[in-house]
Backbone as a ProteinNet text record, in pm:
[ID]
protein_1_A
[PRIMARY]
XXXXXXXXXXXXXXXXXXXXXXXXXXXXXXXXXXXXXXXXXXXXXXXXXXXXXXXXXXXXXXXXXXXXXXXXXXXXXXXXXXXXXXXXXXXXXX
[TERTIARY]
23387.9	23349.6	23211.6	23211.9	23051.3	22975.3	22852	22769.2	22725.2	22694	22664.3	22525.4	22434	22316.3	22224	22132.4	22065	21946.3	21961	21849.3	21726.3	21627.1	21517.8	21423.7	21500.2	21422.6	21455.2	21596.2	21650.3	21606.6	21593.9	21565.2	21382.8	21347	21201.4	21198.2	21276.8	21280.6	21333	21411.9	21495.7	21369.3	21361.3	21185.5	21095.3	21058.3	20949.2	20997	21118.9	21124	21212.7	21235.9	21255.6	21138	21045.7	20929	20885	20830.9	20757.7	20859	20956.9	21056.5	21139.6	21178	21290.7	21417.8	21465.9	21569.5	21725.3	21758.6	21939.5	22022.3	21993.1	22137.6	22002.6	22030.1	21967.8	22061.4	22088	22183.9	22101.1	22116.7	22011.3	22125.9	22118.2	22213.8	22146.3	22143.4	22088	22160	22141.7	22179.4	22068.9	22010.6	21955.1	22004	22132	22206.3	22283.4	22267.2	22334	22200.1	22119.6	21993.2	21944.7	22061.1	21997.3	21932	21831.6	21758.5	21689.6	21660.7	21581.9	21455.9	21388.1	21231.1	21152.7	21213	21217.1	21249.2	21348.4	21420.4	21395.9	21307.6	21237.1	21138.3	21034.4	20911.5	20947.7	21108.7	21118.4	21148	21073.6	21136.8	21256.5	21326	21467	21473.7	21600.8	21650.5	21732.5	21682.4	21778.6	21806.9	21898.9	21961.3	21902.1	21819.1	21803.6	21875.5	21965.4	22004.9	21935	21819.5	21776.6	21775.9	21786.9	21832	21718	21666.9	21546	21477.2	21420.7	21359	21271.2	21197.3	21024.9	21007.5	21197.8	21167.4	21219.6	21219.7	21238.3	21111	21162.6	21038	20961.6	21010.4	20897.6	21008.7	20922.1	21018.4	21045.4	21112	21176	21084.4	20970.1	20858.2	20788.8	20802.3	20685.7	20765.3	20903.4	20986.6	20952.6	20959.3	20984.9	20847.1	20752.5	20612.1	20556.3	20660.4	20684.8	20698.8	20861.1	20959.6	20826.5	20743.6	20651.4	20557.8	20485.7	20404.9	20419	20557.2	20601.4	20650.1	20674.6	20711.7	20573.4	20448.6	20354.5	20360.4	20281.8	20231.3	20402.5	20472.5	20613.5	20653.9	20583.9	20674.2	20608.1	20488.2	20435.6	20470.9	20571.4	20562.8	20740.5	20792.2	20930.9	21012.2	20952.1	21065.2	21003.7	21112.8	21065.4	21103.8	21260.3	21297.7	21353.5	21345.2	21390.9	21440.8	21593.9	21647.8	21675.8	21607.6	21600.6	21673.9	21754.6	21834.3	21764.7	21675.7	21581.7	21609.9	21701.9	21746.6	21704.8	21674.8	21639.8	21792.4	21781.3	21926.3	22032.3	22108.1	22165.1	22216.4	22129.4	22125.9	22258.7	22256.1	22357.9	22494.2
-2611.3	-2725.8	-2698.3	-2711.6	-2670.8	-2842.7	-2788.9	-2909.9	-2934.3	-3006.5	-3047.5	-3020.6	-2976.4	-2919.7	-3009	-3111.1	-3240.5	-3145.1	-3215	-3168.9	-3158.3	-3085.9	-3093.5	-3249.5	-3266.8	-3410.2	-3512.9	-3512.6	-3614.7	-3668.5	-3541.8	-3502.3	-3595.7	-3545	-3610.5	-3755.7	-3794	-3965.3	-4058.4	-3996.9	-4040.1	-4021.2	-3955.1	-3907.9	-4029.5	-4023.9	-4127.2	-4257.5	-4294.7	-4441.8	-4504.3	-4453.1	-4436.1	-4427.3	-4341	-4359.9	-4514	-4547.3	-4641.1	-4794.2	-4812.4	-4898.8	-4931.4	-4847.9	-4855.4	-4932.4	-4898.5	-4897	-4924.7	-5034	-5067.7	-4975.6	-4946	-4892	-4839.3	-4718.9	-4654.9	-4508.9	-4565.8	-4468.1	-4392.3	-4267.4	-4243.9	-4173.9	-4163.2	-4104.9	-4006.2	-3902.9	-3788.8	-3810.7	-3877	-3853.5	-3775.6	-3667.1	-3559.1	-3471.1	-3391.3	-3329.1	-3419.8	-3541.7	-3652.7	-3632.7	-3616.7	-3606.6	-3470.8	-3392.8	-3280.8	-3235.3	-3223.8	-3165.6	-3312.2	-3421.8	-3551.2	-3500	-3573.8	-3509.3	-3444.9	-3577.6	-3601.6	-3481.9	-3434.2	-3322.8	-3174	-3214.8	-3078	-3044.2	-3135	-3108.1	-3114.2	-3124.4	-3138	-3218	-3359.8	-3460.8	-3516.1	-3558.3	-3623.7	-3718.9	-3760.3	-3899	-3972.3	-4097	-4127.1	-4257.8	-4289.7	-4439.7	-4451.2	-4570.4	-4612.9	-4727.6	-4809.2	-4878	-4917.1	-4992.6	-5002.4	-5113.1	-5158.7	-5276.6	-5249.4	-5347.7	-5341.7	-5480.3	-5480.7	-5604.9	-5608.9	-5481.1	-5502.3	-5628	-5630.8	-5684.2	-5802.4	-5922.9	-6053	-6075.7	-6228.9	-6289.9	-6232.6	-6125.4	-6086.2	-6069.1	-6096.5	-6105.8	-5961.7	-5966.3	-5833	-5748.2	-5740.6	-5652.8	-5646.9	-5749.8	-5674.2	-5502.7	-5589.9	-5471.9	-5340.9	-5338.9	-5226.4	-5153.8	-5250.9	-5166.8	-5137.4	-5181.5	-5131.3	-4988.9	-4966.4	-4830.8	-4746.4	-4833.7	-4687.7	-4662.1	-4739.7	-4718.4	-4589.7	-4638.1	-4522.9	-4392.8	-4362.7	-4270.3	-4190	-4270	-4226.3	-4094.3	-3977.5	-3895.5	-3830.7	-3847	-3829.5	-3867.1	-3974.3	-4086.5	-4034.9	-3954.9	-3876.2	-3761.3	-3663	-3524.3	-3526.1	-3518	-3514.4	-3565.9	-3705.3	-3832.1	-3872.7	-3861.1	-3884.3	-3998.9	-4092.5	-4221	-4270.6	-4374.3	-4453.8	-4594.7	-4605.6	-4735.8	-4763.2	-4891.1	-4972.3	-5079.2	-5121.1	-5211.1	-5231.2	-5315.9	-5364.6	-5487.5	-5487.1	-5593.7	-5658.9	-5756.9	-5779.5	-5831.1	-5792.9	-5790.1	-5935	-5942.5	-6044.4	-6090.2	-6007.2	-6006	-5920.7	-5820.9	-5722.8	-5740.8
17532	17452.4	17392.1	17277.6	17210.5	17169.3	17212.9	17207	17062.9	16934.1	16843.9	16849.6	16765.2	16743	16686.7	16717.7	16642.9	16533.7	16401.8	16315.5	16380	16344.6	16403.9	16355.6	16252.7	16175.3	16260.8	16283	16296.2	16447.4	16524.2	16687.4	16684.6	16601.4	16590.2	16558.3	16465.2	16454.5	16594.5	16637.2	16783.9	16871.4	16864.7	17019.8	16975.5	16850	16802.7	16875.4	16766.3	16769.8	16962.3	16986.6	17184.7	17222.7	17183.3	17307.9	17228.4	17106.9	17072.1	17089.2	17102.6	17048.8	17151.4	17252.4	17351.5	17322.9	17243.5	17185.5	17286.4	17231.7	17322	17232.5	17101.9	17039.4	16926.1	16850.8	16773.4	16678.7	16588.6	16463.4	16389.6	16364.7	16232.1	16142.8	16080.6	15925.4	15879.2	15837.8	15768.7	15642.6	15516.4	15351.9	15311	15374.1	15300.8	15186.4	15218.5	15130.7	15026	15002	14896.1	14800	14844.4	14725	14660	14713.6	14641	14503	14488.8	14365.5	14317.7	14400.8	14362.5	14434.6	14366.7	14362	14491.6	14631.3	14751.5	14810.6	14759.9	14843.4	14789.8	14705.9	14671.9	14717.8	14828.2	14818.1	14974.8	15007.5	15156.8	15250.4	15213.1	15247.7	15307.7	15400	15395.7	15381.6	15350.6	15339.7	15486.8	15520.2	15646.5	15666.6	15710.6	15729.5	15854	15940.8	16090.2	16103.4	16192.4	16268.8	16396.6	16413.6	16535.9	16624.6	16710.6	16788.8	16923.2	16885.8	17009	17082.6	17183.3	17236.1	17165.9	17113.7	17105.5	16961.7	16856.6	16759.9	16776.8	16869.8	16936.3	16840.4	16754.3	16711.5	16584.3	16591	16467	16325.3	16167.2	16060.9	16026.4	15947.6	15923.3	15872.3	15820.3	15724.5	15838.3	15948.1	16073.7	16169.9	16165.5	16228.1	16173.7	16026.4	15957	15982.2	15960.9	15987.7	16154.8	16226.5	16387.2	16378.9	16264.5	16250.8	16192.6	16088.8	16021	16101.9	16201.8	16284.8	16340.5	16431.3	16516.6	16457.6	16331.8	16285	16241.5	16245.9	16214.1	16057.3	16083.8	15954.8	15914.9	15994.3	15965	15806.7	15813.6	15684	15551.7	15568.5	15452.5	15414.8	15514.9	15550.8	15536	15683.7	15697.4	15624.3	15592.8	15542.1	15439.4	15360.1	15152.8	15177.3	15259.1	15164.2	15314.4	15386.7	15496.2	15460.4	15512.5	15482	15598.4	15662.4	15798.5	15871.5	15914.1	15966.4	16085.4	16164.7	16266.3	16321.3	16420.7	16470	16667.6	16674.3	16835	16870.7	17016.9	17048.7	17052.7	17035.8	17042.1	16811.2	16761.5	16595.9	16591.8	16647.7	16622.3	16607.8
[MASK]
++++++++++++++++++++++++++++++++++++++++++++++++++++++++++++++++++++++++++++++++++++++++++++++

């Protein structure tokens, strides 16, 4: 049985947003290769879908969540990641 190989990007967004977030359920999507030759993906960047479902986002509006996700993704979001689309839900939203 062969084990599936996680992007190194993708491996890094999962580490981030788990240690910062502790996460019940957490998806990420790689649409990197859908952007090929957009500006983003020339300079390196990826593109990624998050799904995140967490306690830490009980109470807070949705632009606080998201700036939870950029927090924790820290110099990432300048470097690794050209374009992030966020779904940030506290549990029981899902």
């Amino acid at each position: 049985m062969s084990e599936t190989v996680e992007d190194p990007r993708v491996q890094m967004i999962r580490e981030r947003l788990t240690a910062a977030l502790r996460p019940e359920r957490l998806e990420i999507i790689d649409e990197t290769a859908r952007h090929a030759g957009h500006e983003g993906a020339r300079a390196g960047g990826g593109h990624y879908i998050v799904t995140i479902v967490s306690p830490a986002f009980a109470g807070k509006k949705p632009i606080e969540r998201h700036r939870m996700v950029y927090d924790a993704l820290g110099e990432a979001m300048h470097k690794e990641i050209h374009a992030l689309s966020i779904k940030a839900l506290a549990p029981g939203e899902a």
